[in-house]
RODO-2510 file (C-alpha; in nm, 4 decimals, decimal comma):
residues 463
     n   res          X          Y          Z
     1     x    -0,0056     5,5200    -0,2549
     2     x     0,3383     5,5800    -0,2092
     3     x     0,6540     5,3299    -0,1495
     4     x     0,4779     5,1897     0,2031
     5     x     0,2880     4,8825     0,2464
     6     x    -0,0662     4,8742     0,3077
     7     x    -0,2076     4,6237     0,4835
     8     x    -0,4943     4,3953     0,3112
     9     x    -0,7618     4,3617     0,5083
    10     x    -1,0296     4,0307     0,4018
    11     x    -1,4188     4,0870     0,5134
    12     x    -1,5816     3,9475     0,7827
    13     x    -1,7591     3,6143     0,7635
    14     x    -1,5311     3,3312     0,8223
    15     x    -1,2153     3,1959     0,9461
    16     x    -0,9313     3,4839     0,8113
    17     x    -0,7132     3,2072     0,7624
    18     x    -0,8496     2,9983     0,5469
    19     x    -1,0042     3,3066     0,3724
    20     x    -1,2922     3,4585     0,4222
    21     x    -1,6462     3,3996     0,2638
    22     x    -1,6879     3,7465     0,0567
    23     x    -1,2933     3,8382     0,0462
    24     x    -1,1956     4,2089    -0,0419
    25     x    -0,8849     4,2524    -0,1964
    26     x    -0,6607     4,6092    -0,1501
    27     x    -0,3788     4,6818    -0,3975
    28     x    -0,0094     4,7292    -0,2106
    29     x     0,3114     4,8619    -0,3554
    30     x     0,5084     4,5429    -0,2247
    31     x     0,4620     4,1569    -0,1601
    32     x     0,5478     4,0849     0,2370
    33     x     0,5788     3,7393     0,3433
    34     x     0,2363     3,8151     0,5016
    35     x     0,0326     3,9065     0,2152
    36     x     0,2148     3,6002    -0,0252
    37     x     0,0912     3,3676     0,2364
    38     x    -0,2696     3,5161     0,2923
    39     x    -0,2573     3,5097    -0,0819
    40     x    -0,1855     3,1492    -0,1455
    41     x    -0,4074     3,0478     0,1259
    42     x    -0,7127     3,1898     0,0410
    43     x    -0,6474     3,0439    -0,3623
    44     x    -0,5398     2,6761    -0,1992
    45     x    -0,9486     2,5610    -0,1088
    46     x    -0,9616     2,1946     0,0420
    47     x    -1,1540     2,0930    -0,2622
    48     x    -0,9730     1,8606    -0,4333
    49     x    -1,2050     1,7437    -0,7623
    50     x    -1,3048     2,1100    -0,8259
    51     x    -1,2394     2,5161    -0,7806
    52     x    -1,4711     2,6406    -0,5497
    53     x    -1,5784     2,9755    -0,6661
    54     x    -1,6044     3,2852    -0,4034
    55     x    -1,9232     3,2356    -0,1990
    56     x    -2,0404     2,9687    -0,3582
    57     x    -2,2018     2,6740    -0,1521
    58     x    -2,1508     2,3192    -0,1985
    59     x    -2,3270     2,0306    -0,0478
    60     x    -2,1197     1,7819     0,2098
    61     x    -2,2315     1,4167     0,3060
    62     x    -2,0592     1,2877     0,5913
    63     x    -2,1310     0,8909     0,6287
    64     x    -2,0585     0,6562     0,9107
    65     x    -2,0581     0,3277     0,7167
    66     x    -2,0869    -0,0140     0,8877
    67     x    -2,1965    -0,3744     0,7130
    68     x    -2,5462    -0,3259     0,7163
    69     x    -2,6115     0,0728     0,8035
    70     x    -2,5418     0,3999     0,7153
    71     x    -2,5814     0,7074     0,9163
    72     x    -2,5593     1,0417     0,6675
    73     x    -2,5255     1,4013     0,7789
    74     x    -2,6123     1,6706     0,4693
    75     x    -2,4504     1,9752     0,5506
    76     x    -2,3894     2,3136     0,3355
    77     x    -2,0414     2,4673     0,3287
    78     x    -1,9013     2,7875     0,2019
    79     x    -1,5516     2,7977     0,2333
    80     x    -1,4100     2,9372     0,4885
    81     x    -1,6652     2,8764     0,7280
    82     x    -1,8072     2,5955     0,9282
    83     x    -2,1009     2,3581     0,6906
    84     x    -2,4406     2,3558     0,8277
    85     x    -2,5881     2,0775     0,8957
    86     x    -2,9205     2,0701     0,6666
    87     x    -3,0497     1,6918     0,7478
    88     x    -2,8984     1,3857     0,9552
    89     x    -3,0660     1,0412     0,7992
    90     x    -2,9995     0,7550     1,0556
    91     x    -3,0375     0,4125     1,0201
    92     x    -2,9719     0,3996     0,6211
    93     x    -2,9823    -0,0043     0,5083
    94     x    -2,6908    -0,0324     0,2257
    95     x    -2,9911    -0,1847     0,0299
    96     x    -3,1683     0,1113     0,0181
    97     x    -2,8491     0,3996    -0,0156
    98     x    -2,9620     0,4215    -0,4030
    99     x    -3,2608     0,5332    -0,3167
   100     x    -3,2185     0,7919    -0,0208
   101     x    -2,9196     0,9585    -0,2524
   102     x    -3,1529     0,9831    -0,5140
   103     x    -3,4261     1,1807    -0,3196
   104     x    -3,2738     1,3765    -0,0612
   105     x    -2,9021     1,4513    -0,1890
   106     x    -2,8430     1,6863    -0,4547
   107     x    -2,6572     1,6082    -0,7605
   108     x    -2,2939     1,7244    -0,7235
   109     x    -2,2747     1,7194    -0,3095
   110     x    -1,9418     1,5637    -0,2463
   111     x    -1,9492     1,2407    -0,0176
   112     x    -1,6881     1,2025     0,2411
   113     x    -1,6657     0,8320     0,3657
   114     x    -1,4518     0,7147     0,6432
   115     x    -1,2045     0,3884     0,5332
   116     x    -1,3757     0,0623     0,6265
   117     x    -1,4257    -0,3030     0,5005
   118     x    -1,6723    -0,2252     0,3106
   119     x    -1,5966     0,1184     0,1518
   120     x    -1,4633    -0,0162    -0,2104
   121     x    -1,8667    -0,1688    -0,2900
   122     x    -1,9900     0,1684    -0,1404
   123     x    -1,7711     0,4028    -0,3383
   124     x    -1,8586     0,1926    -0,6900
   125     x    -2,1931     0,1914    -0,6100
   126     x    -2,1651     0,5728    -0,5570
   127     x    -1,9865     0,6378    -0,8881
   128     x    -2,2475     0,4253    -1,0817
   129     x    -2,4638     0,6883    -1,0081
   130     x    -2,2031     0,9683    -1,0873
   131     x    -2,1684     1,0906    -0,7336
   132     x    -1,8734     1,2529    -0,6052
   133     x    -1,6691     1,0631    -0,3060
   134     x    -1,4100     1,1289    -0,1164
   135     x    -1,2045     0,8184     0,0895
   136     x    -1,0622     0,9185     0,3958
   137     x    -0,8302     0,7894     0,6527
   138     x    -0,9932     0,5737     0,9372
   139     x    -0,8209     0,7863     1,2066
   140     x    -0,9641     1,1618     1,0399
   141     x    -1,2173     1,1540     1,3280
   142     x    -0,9371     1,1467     1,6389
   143     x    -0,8996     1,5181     1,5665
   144     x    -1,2612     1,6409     1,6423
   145     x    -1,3934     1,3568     1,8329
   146     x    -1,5010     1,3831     2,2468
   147     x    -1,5423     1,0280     2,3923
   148     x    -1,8801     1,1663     2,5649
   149     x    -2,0746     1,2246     2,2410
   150     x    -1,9984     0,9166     2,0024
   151     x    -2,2436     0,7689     1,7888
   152     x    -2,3429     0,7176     1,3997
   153     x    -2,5627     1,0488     1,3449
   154     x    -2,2501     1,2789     1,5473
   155     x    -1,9715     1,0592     1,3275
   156     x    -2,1317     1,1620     1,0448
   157     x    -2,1580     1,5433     1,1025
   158     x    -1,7489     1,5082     1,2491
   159     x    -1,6739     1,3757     0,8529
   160     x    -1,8190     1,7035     0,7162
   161     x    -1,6824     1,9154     0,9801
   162     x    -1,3143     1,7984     0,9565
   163     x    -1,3163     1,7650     0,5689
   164     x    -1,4626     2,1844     0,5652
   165     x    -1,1643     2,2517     0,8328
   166     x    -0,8933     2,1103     0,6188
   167     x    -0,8379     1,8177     0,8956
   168     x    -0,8725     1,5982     0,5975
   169     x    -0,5964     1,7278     0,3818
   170     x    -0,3358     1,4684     0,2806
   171     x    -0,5719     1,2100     0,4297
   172     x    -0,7405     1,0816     0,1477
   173     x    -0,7180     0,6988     0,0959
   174     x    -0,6447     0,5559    -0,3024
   175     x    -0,8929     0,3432    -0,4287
   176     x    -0,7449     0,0705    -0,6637
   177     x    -0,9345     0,0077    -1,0085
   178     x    -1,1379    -0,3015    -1,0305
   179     x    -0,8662    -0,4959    -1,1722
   180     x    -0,5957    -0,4227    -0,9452
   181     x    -0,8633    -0,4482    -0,6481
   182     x    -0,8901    -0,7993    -0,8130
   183     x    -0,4852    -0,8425    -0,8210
   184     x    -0,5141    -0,7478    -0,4238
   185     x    -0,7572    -1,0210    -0,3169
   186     x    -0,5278    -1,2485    -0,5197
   187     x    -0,2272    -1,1844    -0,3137
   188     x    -0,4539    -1,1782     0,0081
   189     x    -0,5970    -1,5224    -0,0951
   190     x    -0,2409    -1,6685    -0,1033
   191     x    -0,0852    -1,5472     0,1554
   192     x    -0,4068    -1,6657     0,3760
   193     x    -0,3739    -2,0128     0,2245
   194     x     0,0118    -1,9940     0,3081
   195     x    -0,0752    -1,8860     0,6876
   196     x    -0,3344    -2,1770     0,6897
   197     x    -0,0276    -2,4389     0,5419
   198     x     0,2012    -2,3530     0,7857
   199     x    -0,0646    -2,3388     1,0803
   200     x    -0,1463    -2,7054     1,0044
   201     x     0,2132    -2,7533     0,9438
   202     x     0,2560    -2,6754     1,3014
   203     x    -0,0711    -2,8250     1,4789
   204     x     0,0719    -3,1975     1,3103
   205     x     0,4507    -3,1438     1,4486
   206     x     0,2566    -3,0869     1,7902
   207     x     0,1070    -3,4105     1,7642
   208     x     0,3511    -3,6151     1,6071
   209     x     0,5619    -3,4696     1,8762
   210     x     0,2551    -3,5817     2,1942
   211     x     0,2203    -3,8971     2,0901
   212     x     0,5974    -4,0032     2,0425
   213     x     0,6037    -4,0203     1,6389
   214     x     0,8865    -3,9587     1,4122
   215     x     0,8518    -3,5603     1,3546
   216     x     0,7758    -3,4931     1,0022
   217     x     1,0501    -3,3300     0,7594
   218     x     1,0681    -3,0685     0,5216
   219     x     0,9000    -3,1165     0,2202
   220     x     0,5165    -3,0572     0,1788
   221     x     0,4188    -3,2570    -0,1219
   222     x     0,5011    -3,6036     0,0838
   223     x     0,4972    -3,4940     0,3902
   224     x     0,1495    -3,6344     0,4477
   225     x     0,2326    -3,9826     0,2583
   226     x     0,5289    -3,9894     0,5139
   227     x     0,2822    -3,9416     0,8171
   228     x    -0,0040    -4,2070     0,6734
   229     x     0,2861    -4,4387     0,6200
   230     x     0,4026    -4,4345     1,0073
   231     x     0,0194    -4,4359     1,1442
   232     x    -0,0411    -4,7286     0,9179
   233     x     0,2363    -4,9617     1,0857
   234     x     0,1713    -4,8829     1,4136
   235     x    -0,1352    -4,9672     1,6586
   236     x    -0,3014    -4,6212     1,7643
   237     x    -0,6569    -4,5094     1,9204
   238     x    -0,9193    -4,4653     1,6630
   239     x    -1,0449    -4,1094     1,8268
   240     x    -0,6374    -3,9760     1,7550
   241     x    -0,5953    -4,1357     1,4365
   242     x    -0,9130    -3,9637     1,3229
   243     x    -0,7556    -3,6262     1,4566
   244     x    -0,4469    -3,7162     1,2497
   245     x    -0,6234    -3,7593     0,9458
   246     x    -0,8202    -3,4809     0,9569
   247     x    -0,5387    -3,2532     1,0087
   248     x    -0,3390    -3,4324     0,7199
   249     x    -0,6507    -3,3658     0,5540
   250     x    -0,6541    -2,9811     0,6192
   251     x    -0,2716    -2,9791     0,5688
   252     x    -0,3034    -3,1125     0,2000
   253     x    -0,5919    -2,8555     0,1030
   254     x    -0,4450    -2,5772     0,2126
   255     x    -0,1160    -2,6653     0,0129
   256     x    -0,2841    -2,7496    -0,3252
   257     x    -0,4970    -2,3918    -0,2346
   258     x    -0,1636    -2,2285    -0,1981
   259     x     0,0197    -2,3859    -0,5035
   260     x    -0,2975    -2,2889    -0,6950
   261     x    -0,2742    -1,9253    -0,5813
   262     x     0,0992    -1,8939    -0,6525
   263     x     0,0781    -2,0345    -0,9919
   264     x    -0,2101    -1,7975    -1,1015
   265     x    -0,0298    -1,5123    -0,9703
   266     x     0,3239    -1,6279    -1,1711
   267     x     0,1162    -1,6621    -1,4740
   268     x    -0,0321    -1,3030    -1,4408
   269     x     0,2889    -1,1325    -1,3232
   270     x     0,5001    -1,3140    -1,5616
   271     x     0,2869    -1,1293    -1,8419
   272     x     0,4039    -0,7343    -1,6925
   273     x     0,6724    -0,5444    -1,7990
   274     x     0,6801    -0,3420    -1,5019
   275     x     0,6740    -0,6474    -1,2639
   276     x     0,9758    -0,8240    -1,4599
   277     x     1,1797    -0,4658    -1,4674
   278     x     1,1523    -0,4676    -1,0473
   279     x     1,3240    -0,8331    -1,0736
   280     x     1,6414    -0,6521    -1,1595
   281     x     1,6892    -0,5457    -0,7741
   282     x     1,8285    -0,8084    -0,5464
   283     x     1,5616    -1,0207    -0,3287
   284     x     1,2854    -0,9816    -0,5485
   285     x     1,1454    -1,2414    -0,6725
   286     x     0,8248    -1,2836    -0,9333
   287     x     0,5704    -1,2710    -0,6613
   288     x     0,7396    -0,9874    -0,4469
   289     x     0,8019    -0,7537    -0,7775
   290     x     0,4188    -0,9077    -0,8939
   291     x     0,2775    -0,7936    -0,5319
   292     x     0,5154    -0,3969    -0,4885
   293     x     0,3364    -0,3402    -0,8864
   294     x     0,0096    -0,4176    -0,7440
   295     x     0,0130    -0,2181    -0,4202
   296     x     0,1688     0,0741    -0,6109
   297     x    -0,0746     0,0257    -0,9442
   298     x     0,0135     0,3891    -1,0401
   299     x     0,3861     0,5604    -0,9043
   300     x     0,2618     0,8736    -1,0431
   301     x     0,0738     0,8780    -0,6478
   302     x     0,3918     0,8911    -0,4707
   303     x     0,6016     1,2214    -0,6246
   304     x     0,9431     1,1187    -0,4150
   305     x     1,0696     0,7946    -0,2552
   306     x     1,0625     0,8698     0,0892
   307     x     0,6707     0,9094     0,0332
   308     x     0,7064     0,5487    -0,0951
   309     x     0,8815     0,4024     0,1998
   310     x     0,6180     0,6129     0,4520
   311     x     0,3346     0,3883     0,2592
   312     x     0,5147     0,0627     0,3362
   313     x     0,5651     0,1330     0,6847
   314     x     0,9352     0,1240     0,6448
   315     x     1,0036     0,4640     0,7720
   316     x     1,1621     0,5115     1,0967
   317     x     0,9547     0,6868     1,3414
   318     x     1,0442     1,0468     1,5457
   319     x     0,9062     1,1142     1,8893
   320     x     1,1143     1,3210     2,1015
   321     x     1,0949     1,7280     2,2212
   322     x     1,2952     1,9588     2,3898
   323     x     1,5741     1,8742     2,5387
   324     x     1,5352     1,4892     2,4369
   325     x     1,5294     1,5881     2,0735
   326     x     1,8995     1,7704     2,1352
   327     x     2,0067     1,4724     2,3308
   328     x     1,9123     1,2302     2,0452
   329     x     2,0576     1,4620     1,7509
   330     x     2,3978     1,4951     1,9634
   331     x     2,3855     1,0955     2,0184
   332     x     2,3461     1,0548     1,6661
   333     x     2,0155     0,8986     1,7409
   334     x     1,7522     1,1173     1,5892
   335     x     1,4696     0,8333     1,4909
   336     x     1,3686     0,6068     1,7172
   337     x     1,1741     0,2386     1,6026
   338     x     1,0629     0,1763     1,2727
   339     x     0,7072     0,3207     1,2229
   340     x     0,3735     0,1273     1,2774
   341     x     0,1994     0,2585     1,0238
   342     x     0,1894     0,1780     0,6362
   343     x     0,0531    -0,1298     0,4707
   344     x     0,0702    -0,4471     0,7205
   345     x     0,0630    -0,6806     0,4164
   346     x     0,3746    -0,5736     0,1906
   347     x     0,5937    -0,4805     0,5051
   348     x     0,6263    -0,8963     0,5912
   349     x     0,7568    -0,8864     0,2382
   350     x     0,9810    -0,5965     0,2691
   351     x     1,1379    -0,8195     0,5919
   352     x     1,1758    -1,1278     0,2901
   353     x     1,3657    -0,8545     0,0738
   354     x     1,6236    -0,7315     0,3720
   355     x     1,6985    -1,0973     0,4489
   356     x     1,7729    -1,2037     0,1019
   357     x     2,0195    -0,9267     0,0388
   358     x     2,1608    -0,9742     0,3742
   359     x     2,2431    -1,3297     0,2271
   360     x     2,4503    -1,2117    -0,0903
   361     x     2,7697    -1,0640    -0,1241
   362     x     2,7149    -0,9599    -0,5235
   363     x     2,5823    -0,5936    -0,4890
   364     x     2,6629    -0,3235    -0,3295
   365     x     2,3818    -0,2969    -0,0912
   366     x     2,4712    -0,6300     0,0249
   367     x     2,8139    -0,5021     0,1062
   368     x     2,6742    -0,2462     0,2499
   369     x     2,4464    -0,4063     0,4992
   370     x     2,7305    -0,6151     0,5770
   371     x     2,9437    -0,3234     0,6589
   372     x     2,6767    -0,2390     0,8843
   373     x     2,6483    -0,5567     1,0427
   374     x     3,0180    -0,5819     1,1051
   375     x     3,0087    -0,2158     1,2756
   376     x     2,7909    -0,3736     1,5554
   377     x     2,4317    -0,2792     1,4039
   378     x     2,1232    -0,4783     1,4824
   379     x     2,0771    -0,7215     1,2494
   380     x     1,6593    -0,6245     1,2730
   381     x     1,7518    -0,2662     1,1728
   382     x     1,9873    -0,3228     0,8601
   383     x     1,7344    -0,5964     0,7581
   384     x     1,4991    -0,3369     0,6929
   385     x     1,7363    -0,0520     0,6484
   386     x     1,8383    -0,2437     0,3695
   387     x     1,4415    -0,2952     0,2179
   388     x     1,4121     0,0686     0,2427
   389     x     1,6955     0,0912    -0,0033
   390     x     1,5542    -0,1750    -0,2469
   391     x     1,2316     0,0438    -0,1902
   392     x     1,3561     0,3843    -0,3267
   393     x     1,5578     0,2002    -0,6005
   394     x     1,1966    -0,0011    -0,6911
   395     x     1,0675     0,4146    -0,6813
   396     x     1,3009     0,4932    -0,9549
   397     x     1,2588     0,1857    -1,1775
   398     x     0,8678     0,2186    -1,1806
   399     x     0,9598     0,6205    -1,3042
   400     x     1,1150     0,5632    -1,5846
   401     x     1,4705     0,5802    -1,4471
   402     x     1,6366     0,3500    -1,6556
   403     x     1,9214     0,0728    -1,5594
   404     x     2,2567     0,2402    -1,5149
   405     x     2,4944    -0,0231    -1,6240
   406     x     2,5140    -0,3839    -1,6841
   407     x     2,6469    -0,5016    -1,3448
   408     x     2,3386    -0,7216    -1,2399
   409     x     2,2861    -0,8484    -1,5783
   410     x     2,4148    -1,2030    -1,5312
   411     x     2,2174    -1,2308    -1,2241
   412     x     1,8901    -1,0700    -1,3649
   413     x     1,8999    -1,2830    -1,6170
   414     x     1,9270    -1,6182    -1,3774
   415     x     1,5843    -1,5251    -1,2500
   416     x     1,4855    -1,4778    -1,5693
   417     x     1,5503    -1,8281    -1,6551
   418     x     1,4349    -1,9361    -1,3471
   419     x     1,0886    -1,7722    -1,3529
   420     x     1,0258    -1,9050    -1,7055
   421     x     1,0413    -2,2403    -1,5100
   422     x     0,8256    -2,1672    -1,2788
   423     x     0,5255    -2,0789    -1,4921
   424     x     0,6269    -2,3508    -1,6926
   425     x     0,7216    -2,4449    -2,1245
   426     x     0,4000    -2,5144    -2,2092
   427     x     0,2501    -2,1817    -2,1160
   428     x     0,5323    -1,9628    -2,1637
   429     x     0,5324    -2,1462    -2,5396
   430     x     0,2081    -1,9746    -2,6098
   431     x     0,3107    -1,5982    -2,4850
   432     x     0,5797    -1,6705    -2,8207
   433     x     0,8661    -1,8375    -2,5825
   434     x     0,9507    -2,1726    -2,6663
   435     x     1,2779    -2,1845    -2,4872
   436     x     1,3979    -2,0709    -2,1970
   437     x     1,7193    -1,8765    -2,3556
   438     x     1,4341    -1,6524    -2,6021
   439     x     1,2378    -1,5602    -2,3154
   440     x     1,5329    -1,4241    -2,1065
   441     x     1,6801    -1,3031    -2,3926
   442     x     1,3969    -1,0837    -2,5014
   443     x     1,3563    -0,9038    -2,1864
   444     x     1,6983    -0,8739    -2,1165
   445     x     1,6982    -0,6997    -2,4960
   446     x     1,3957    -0,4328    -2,3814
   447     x     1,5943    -0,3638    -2,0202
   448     x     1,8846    -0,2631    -2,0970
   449     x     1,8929    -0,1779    -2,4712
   450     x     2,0177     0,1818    -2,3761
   451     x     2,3244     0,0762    -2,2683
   452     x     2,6134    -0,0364    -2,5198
   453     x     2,6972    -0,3535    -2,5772
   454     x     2,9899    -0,5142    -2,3550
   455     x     3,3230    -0,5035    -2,4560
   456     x     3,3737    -0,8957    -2,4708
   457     x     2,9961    -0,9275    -2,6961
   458     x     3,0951    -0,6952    -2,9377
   459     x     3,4629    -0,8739    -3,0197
   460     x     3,2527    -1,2031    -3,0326
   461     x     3,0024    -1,0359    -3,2429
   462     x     3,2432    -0,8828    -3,4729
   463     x     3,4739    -1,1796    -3,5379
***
């Protein structure tokens, strides 16, 4: 055909760029950019479980779930064209989904289910039967969606429509396994119960503070028995003494709650290698490294940091154009606020983490937020720049990347010694610890075996 390039033309049927539905391929004496990227399109389907073969169909089922109802839309698709819709079935009870899958939806359709309180029970209850199901972000809709036509039956035919258009690449929500989805309402239990302590905390200073009593100090084991004592010695109306002891009441119960939570959650954490490898990193604690483990469950999900620190929320966000985009990059000011996105739940911790660096002066991000702070930075911004650093170090650890040296040793090792108190002798005695000095010992041992001994250890060891 000679040295030129002959243009490859795909048949007719479908969207050219995602690739057509009966594609005809021409042989050409060179590779342009063009034909490498009509190439790699039409291979690259939006199917993520399974290869799609040329032409062949495959069954969507786009459902609008809410607590009690589900709207589903059952829709063929051949790739590279739009699905048609086959049947919409409104008005689905959750009681009854078992049944409607099993008589109207073909085995091997793919389900495509928008994010929602309930999705986890749906999803298992889905996979029991060995359906297919896709999770995907709550905010796949804003794409295809008119405010004029909104309702569950239209919802449900938008989820098939912006899956088969590729709207829902890179939007697919991780489902945890039942036991970390356990580990997750764990850490949600406690830090509800430690919202509710404080809250009470607060509603008893605001009375002790109306009615002219001696404001109540730190301390929450006797801070009630301080309260009772004061009430007890002094002549007050029945109605407000019952309002005090019904909030000392609440106070107490959500404390012992939260001490329960917090203990159950040192015992399990204390028991994870990966957990007690993040504790190396300055400002984590058991129950921070216990709750990044948790949220992660697998790093293999996130190929590079920075996709880590996007799912905490503690990227910084970009919104400018034009000329305010040149202004911004000559000003040295190319993101603007930290973004709102990411997980609401572990970016309160990631605030905890920034602060207790910013506190130390032992490691070199410390010193390095400090060097910021001294250079007139807001103290908001290095609090979290400085998470974001603990972050993509937490990245590496859960990789495989192992310690470099042995310059946090001593300190590792003091929270060692100090979680081993907090879940206590008796129970760390029958994981094989009896003393504090074998436990930290041990995993001190595992962590940083790689690395050679130091200097002044090996002289003591050898004479």
């Amino acid at each position: 055909m000679g040295s030129s390039p002959v243009i490859v033309c795909l048949s007719a049927g479908g969207n050219h760029l995602l690739g057509a539905e009966l594609p005809a391929y021409m042989n050409a004496t060179c590779r342009t950019r063009l034909l490498q990227y009509v190439a790699a399109t039409i291979k690259d389907n939006t199917m993520s479980e399974k290869k799609q073969s040329e032409g062949e169909a495959v069954t969507l089922v786009g459902m609008d779930a809410h607590t009690r109802v589900l709207s589903l839309c059952i829709a063929e698709w051949r790739h590279g064209s739009d699905p048609k819709v086959r049947r919409n079935i409104p008005g689905v009870l959750l009681e009854d989904m078992e049944e409607v899958y099993r008589r109207w939806v073909p085995e091997g359709a793919l389900t495509l289910v928008e994010s929602s309180g309930n999705t986890r029970v749906i999803v298992k209850r889905l996979k029991a039967m060995g359906r297919r199901v896709e999770v995907l972000n709550a905010d796949i809709l804003r794409s295809v969606s008119e405010k004029d036509r909104v309702n569950d039956r239209i919802d449900a035919e938008k989820l098939a429509y912006a899956y088969a258009r590729g709207n829902a690449n890179g939007k697919t929500v991780w489902m945890p396994t039942e036991e970390y989805a356990g580990y997750r309402d764990l850490i949600s239990g406690y830090i509800r119960s430690s919202r509710d302590t404080v809250r009470c905390s607060n509603r008893i200073w605001a009375f002790c503070n109306s009615h002219g009593l001696p404001l109540p100090k730190r301390g929450r084991p006797k801070k009630a028995e301080r309260i009772r004592a004061v009430l007890d010695g002094m002549a007050i109306d029945p109605n407000q003494r019952a309002l005090a002891d019904s909030l000392l009441e609440d106070f107490e119960y959500f404390s012992r709650k939260r001490a329960a939570d917090a203990a159950r959650i040192k015992r399990i954490a204390i028991g994870r290698k990966d957990v007690l490898r993040l504790m190396q990193l300055p400002g984590i604690q058991l129950y921070i490294a216990f709750a990044l483990a948790v949220f992660i469950e697998d790093i293999r999900r996130f190929p590079t940091a920075k996709k880590l620190v996007s799912y905490f929320g503690l990227n910084p966000a970009v919104n400018a154009t034009g000329e305010q985009e040149r202004r911004q990059r000559r000003k040295g000011k190319e993101h603007d606020h930290l973004s709102r996105f990411g997980r609401a739940d572990v970016k309160h911790l990631c605030a905890e983490i920034g602060q207790s660096v910013l506190r130390r002066d032992d490691c070199p991000v410390a010193r390095w937020a400090r060097r910021k702070l001294a250079s007139g930075k807001d103290y908001n911004k290095v609090c979290m720049a400085a998470a974001r650093k603990i972050v993509t170090y937490a990245w590496y650890i859960l990789s495989g990347v192992p310690s470099p040296n042995r310059e946090m040793q001593e300190f590792y090792e003091r929270k060692l010694a100090r979680s081993y108190g907090e879940v206590g002798r008796d129970e760390m005695s029958k994981r094989g610890f009896p003393t504090r000095a074998s436990f930290v010992k041990a995993v001190s041992a595992e962590v940083f075996a790689h690395l050679p001994e130091p200097v002044q250890a090996a002289v003591t060891a050898a004479v």
